[in-house]
C-alpha positions as CSV (number, residue, x, y, z in Angstrom):
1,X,-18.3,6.0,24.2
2,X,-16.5,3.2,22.2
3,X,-15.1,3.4,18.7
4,X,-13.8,0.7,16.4
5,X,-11.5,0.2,13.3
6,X,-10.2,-3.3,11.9
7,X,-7.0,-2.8,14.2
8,X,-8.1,0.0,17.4
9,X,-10.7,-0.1,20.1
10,X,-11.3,3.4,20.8
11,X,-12.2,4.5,23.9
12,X,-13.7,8.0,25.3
13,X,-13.5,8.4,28.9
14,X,-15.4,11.5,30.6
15,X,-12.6,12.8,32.0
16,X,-11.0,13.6,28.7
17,X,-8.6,10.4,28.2
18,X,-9.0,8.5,24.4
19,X,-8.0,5.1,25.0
20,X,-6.5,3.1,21.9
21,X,-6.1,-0.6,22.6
22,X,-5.0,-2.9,19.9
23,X,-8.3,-5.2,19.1
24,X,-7.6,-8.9,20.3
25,X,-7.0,-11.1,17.4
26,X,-5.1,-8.1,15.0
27,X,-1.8,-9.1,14.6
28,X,-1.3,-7.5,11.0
29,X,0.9,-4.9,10.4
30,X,-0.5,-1.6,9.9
31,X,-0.3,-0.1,6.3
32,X,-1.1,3.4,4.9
33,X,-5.2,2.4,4.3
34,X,-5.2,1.3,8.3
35,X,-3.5,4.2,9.6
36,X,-5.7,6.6,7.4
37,X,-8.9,4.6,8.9
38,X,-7.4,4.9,12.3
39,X,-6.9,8.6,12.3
40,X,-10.4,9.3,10.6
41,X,-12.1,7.5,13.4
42,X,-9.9,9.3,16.1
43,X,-11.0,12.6,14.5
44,X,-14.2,11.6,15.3
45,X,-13.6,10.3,18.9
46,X,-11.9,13.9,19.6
47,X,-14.9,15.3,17.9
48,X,-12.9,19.4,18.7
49,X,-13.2,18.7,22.8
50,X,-9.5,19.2,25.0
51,X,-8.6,15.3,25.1
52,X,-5.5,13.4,25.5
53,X,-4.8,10.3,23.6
54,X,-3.7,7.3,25.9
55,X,-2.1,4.5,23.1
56,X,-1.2,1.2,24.5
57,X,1.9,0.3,21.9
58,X,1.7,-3.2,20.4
59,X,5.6,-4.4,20.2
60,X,5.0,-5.1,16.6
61,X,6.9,-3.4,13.7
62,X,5.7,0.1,12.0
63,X,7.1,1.3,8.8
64,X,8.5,4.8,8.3
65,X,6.0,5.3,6.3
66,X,2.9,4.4,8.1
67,X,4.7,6.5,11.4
68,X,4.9,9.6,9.1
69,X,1.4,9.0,8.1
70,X,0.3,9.2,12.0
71,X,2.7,12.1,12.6
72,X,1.8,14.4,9.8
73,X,-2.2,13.8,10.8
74,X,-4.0,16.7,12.5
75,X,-6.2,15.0,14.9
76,X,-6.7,18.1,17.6
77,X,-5.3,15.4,20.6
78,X,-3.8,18.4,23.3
79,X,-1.1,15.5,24.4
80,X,-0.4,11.9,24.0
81,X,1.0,9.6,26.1
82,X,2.3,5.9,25.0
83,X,2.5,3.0,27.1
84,X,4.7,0.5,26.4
85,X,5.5,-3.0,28.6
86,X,9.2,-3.1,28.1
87,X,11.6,-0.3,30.0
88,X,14.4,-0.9,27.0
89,X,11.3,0.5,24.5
90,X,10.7,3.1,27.0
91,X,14.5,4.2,27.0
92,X,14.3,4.2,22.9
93,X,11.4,5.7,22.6
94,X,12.0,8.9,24.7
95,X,15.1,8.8,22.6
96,X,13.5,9.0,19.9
97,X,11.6,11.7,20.7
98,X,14.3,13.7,22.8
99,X,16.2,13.5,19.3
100,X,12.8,15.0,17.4
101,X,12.3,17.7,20.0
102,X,8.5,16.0,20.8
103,X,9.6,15.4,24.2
104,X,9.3,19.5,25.2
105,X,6.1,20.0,23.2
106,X,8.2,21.8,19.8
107,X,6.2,19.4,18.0
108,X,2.4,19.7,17.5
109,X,1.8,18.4,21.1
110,X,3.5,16.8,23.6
111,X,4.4,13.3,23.9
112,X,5.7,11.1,26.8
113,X,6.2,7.7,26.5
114,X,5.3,5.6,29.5
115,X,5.5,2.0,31.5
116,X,2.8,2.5,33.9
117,X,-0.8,3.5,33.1
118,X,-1.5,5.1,36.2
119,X,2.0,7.6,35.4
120,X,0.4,8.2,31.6
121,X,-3.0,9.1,32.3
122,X,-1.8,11.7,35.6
123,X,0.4,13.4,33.4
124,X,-2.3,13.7,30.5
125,X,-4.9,14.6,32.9
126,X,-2.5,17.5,33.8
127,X,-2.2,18.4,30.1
128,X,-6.0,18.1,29.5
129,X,-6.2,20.9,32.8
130,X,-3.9,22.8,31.1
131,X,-6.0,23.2,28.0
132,X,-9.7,23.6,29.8
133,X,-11.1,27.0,30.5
């Protein structure tokens, strides 16, 4: 199943994995209005089912603002992983979230940021198991 917004490809895999992938061509950055558009349509993709959300990270700029938007949403995603293509993001962004206490799941859910897609969707497959009866 495939979802859309003016900035996300949404993807639904039947093993539990959402896919987000940046649509070709959107190269403007994100603002409160996109953000709220993205999460309404990724309430819909979870739709209440055990699902992990598998975003590919565009090496564009966020604002604080538009981050806390995203952070302070209540999708229902049981884990998130990020995939990013640079190992220096990688090393700030588990920073980042070592600092916020994300990293160990004292958040809302667990989030691990990632270089290689195979390493992001094992480990949220293993999430998704630990959340299915």
């Amino acid at each position: 199943m495939e979802f859309k917004t003016r900035a996300l490809t949404i993807i639904v895999r039947p093993n539990g994995i959402i896919e987000l992938l940046n649509n070709e061509g959107w190269e403007d950055a994100d603002t409160i209005e996109v953000a709220q558009e993205n999460i309404a349509m990724l309430k819909v993709a979870v739709n209440g089912q055990v699902r992990g959300m598998l975003s590919h990270m565009p090496s564009t700029y966020v604002s604080k603002e538009v981050l806390a938007c995203y952070e302070e949403s209540e999708i229902g995603e049981v884990a998130s992983a990020l995939l990013t293509t640079s190992f220096g993001s990688k090393i700030v962004g588990n920073l980042f979230l070592k600092l916020t206490g994300k990293s160990t799941g004292q958040g809302k859910r667990p989030i691990r940021v990632f270089t290689k897609k195979a390493d992001a969707e094992k480990w949220l497959l293993e999430q998704i198991s630990k959340h299915t009866k």
